[in-house]
C-alpha positions as CSV (number, residue, x, y, z in Angstrom):
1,X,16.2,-11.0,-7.9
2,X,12.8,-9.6,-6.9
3,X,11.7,-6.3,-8.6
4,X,12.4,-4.6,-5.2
5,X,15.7,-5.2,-5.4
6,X,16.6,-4.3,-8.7
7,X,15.5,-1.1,-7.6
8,X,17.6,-0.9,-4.5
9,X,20.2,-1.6,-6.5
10,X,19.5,1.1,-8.9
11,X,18.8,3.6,-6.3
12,X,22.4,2.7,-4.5
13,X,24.6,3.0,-8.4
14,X,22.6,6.0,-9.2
15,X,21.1,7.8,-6.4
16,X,17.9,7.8,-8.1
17,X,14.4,6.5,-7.2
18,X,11.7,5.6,-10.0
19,X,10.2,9.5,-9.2
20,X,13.5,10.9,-9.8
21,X,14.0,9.0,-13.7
22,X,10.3,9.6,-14.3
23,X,10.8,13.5,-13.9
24,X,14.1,13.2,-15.9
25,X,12.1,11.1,-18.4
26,X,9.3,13.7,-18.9
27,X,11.5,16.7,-19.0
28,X,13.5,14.5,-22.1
29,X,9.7,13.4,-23.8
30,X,10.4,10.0,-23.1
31,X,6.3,9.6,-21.0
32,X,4.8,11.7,-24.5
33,X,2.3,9.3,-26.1
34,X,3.7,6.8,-29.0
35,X,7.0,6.9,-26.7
36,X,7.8,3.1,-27.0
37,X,9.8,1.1,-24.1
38,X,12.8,0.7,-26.2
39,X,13.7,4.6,-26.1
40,X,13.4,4.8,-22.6
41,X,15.2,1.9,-21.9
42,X,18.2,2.8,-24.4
43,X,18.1,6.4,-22.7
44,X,18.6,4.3,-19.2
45,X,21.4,2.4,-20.2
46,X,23.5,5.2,-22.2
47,X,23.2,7.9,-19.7
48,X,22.9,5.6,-16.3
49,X,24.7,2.6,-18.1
50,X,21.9,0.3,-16.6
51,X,21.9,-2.8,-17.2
52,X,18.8,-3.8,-19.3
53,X,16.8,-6.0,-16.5
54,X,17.9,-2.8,-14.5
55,X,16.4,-0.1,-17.0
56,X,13.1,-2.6,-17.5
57,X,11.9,-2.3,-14.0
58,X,12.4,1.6,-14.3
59,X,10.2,1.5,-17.1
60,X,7.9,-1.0,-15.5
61,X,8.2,1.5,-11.9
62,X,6.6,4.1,-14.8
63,X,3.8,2.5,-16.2
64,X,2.9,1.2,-12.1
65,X,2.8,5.0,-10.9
66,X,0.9,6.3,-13.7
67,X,-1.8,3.8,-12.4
68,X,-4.4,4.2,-9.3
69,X,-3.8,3.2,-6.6
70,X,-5.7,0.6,-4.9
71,X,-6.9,0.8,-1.6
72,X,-5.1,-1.4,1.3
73,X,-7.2,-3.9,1.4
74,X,-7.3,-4.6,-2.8
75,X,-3.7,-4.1,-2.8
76,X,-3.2,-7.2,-0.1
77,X,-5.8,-9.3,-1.4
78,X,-3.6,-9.3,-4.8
79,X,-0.9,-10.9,-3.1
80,X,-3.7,-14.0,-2.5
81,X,-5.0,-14.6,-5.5
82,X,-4.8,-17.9,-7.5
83,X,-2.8,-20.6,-5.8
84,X,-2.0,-18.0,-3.4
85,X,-5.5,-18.1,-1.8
86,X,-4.3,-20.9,0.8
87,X,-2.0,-18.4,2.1
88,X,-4.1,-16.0,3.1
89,X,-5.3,-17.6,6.6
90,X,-1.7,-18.1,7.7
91,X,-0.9,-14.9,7.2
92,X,-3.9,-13.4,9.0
93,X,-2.3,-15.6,11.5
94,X,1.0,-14.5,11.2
95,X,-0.6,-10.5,11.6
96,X,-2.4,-11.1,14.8
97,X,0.3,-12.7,16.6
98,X,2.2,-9.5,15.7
99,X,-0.1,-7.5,16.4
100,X,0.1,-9.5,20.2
101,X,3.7,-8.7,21.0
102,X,4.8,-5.6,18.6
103,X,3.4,-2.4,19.5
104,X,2.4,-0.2,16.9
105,X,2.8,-3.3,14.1
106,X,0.8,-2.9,11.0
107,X,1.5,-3.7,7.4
108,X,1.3,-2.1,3.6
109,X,1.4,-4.2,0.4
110,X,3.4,-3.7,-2.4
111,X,2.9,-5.0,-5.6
112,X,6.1,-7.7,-5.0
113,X,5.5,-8.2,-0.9
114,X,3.7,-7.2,2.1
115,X,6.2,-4.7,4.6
116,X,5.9,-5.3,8.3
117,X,6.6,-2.1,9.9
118,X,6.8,0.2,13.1
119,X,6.0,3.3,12.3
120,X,7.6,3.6,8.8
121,X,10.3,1.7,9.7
122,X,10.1,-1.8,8.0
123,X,11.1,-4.6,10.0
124,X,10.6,-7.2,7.6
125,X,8.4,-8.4,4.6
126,X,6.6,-11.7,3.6
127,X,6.1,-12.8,-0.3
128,X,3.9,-15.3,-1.5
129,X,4.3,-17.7,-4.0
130,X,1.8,-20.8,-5.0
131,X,4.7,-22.8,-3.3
132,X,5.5,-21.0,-0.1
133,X,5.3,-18.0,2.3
134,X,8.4,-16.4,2.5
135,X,8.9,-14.2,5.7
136,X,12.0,-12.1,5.8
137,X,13.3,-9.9,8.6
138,X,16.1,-7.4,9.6
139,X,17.9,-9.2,12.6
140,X,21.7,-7.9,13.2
141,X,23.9,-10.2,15.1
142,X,21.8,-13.4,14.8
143,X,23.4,-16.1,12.8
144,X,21.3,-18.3,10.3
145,X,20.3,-21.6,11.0
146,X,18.3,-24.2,9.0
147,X,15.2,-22.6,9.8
148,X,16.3,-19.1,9.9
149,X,18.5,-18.8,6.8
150,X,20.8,-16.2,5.5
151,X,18.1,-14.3,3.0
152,X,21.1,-13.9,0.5
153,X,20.0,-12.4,-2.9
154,X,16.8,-13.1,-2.4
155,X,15.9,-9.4,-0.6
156,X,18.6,-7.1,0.2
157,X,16.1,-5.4,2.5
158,X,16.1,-7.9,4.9
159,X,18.9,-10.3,6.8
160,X,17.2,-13.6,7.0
161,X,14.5,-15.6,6.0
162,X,12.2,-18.0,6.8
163,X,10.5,-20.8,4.1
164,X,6.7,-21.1,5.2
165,X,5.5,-24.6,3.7
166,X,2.1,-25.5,6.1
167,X,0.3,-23.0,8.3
168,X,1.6,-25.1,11.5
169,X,5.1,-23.4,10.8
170,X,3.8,-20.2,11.6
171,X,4.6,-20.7,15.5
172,X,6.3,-19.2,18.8
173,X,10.0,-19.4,17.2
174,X,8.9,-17.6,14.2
175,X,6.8,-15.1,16.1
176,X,10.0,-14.6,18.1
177,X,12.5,-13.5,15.4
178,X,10.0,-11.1,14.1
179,X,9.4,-9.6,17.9
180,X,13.2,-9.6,18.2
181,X,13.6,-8.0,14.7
182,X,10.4,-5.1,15.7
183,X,12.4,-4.3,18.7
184,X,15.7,-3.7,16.8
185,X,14.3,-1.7,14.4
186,X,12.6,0.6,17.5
187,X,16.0,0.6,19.4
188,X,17.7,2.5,16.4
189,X,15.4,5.1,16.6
């Protein structure tokens, strides 16, 4: 389970975003100095029966915000770091053929993934690995195929995914679901 969904998952049991426990958690004490993960995380569990992955990525959504925040550009280029380097160019790829067919298309990295978005309505995501590029999308009433899977637990943002391997993959089909998926998300508007 990415760290994005364990907090969609929180958000839908509880209500709450990470803001919301972090206020909770310094009205309690729990963000003083010498306040050690444990008591945070046992105050997660007994009062929002959390789970303790679940309570571990609150405390780890904590310690993130309470860190500056890098600019765009140093934010992305963490997602390509490493083994991850080779995915950079298929990705800058992937961007301008967007950029081609989806008006108003741009992107903003997380520290899990990189949103693809209209305005601020995200459309889909891609997440690097040393392995892979995986591209994920919102597409309703398009069923999977062995190319354009079912994206199953591995983001409850999106519908369906698609396993990048070699650059070449990164073609006209693929550019199409994500066009179709952009235009979806503008029709709901």
């Amino acid at each position: 389970m990415s760290f994005q969904a364990y907090l969609d998952n929180i958000k839908a049991k509880t209500g709450k975003e990470p803001g919301d426990f972090k206020k909770l958690a310094e009205e309690r004490g729990l963000l003083a100095p010498g306040v050690k993960a444990g008591e945070v995380v046992k105050w997660l569990k007994e009062d929002f029966e959390l789970g303790h992955g679940h309570a571990m990525a609150i405390y780890t959504a904590f310690k993130e915000m309470n860190e500056p925040a890098p600019d765009a550009s140093g934010q992305l280029d963490k997602h390509f770091t490493g083994n991850k380097a080779k995915w950079r160019k298929p990705f800058e790829t992937l961007t301008a053929g967007l950029e081609n067919t989806c008006e108003g298309f741009h992107t903003a990295p997380v520290s899990t993934y990189i949103s693809l978005l209209k305005g601020d309505k995200k459309f889909g995501v891609v997440q690097v690995t040393g392995e892979r590029m995986d591209i994920g999308m919102k597409l309703k009433g398009v069923d999977a195929t062995d190319r354009l899977e079912a994206s199953g637990t591995w983001n409850n943002l999106v519908t369906h995914r698609v396993k990048i391997t070699y650059a070449e993959q990164i073609d006209d089909e693929l550019l199409g679901w994500l066009h179709l998926s952009h235009e979806q998300i503008v029709k709901k508007r």
